[in-house]
C-alpha positions as MATLAB code, in Angstrom:
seq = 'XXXXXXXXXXXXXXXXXXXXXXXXXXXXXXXXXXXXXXXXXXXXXXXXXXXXXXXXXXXXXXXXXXXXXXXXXXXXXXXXXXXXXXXXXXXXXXXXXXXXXXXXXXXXXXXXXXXXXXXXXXXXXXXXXXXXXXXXXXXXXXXXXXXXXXXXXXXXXXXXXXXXXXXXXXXXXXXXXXXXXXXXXXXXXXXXXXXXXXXXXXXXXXXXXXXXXXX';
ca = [
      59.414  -37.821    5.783;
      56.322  -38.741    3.523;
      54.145  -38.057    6.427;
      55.888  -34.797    7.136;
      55.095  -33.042    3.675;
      51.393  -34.585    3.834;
      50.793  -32.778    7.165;
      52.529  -29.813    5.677;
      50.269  -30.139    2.304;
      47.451  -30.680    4.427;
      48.323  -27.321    6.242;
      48.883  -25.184    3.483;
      45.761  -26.285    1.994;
      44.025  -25.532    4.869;
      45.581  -21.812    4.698;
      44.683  -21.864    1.245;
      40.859  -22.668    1.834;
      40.455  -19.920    4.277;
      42.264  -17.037    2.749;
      39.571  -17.979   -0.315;
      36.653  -18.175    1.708;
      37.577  -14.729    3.193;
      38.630  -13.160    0.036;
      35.013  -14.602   -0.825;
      33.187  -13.339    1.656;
      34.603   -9.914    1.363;
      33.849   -9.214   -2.179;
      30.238  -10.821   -1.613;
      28.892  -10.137    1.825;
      26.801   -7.025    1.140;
      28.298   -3.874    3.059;
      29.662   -0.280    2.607;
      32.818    0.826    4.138;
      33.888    3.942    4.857;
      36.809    6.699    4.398;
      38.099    9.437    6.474;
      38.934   12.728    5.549;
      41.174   14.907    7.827;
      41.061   18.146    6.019;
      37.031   18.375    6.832;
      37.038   15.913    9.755;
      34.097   13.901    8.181;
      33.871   10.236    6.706;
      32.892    9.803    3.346;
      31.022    6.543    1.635;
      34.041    4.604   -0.239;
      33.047    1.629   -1.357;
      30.115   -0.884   -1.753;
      30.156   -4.547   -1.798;
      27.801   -7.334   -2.080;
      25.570   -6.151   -5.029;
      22.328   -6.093   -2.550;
      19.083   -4.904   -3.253;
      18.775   -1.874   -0.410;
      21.621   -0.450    1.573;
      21.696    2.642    4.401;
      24.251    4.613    4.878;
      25.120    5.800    8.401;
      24.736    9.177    9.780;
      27.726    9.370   11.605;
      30.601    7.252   12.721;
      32.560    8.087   15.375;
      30.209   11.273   15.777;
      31.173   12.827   12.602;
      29.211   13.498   10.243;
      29.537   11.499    7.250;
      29.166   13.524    4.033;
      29.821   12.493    1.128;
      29.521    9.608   -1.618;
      32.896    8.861   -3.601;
      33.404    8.576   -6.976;
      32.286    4.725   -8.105;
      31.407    3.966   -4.561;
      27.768    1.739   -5.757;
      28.863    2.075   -9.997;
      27.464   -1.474  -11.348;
      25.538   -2.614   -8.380;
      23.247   -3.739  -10.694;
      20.423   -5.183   -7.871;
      20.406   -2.257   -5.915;
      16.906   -1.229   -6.049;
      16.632    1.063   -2.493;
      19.170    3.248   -0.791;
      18.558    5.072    2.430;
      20.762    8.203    2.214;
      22.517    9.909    5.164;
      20.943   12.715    6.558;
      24.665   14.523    6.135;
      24.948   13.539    2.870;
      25.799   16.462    1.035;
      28.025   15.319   -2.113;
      27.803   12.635   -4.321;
      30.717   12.438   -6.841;
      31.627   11.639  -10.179;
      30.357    7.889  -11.601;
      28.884    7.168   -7.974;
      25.758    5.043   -9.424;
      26.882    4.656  -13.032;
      24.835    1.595  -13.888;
      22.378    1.157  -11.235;
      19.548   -0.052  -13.399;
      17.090   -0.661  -11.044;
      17.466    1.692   -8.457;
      14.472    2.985   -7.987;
      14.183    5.201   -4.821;
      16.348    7.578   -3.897;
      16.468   10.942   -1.147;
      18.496   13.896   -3.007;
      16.820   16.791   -0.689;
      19.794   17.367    1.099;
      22.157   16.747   -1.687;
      24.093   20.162   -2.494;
      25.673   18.556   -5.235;
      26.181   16.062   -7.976;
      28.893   14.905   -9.725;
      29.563   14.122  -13.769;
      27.747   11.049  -14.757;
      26.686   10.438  -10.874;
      23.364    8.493  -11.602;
      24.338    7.891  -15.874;
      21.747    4.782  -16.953;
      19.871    4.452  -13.779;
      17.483    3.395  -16.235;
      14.839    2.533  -13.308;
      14.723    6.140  -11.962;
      11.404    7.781  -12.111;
      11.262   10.823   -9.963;
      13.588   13.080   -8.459;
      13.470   16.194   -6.207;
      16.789   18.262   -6.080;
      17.590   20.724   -3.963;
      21.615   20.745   -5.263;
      23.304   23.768   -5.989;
      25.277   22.273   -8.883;
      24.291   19.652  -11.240;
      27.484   18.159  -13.323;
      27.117   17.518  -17.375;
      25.406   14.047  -17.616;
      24.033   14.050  -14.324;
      21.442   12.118  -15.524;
      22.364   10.996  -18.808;
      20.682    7.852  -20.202;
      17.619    7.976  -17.107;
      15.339    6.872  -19.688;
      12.366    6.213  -17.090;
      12.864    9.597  -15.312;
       9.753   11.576  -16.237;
       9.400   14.012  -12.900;
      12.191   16.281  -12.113;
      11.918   18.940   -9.247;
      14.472   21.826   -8.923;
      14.791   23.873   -5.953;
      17.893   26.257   -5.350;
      19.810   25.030   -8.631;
      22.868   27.556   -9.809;
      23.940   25.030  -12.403;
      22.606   22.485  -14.969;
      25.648   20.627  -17.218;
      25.610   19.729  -20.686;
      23.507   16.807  -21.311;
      22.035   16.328  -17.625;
      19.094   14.775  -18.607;
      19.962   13.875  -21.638;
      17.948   10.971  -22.697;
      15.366   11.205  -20.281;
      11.769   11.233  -20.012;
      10.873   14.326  -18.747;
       7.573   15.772  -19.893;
       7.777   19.128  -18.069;
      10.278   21.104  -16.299;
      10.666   23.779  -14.486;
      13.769   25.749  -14.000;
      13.886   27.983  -10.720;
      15.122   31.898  -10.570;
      18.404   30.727   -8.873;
      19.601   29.149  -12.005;
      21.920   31.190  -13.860;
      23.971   28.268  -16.255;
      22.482   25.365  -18.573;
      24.849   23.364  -20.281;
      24.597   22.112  -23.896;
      22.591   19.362  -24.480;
      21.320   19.108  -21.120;
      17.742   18.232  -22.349;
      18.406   16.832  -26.131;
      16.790   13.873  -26.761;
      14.072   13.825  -24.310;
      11.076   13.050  -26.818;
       8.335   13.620  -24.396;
       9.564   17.163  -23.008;
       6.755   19.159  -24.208;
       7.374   22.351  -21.693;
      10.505   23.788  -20.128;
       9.464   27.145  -17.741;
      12.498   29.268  -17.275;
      11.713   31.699  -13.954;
      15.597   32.537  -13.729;
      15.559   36.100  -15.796;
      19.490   35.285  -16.184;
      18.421   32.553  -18.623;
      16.558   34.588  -20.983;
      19.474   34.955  -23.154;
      20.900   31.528  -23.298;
      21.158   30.458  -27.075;
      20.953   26.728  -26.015;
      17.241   27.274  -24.635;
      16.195   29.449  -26.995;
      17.158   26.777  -29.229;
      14.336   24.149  -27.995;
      10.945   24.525  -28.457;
       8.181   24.186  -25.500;
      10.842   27.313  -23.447;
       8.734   29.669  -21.937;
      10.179   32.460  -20.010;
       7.469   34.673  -18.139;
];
């Protein structure tokens, strides 16, 4: 009988070993996995493990596009450093890189737009281009090392977007028609802000900051 419940221990033990190895492995081998969406027929980025210094997200899967970045999927990968976007990437959501401090390269050309908070304290961040329609409140937030900001085809800026950057100069294109509160408070280098949208020209928050020039 004593034999029987030692092989049985022995067993469970066994059982017990692998389901932690695996359980290991799968919150620490460095991978993204991805969603579906049937409403647009595209796969989205949903969630990131492994903490790894570079990652690449597909193209497509399955040939569909994939499209979009959820909300949290890289928040607190705190080594990531690289990340090779999509080429269909097209929406990155809320939270998406909150933390990322030393992400340092990133491709937002294609991006149409960005969520609240999306890249909040990517404190390695130094320059940007954007081509994205909308830009949530506190896009940006907290980017204290992002000093070069390009806009191209912006509708929207949020309150405190790049709040607490770096920025030195910006310019703000003719397709622009709404900046948020706060979007450029505490940026102590921001010595110029050109405003070419003529729907700006009345916004009491720019007026408000010195450096606004609106030709």
């Amino acid at each position: 009988m004593k034999k029987k419940y030692s092989i049985i221990i022995a067993i469970l033990s066994s059982i017990g070993l692998a389901i932690a190895i695996f359980i290991l492995c799968f919150f620490t081998i460095p991978r993204i996995t991805y969603g579906y969406d049937n409403q647009t027929d595209t796969y989205y980025v949903d969630k990131v493990y492994g903490n790894a210094k570079e990652y690449t997200i597909l193209d497509t899967i399955d040939n569909k596009p994939v499209t979009k970045i959820q909300s949290r999927a890289f928040m607190n990968q705190t080594n990531l450093v690289t990340l090779h976007m999509g080429k269909n990437i097209s929406i990155i959501e809320r939270l998406a890189f909150l933390d990322c401090k030393k992400l340092e390269a990133i491709d937002l050309t294609r991006i149409e737009f960005i969520g609240r908070n999306a890249f909040e304290n990517c404190i390695s961040l130094k320059e940007i281009d954007l081509t994205a329609h909308d830009i949530s409140g506190g896009s940006f937030i907290g980017c204290t090392s992002l000093s070069r900001v390009s806009l191209t085809s912006t509708s929207t800026i949020g309150s405190y977007a790049f709040y607490k950057t770096d920025l030195q100069e910006i310019t703000i294109p003719a397709s622009c028609t709404l900046v948020g509160e706060y979007a450029f408070d505490s940026c102590p280098n921001l010595k110029k802000i050109i405003v070419l949208s003529e729907k700006l020209q009345s916004n009491a928050y720019l007026k408000s900051l010195k450096g606004v020039v609106f030709p």
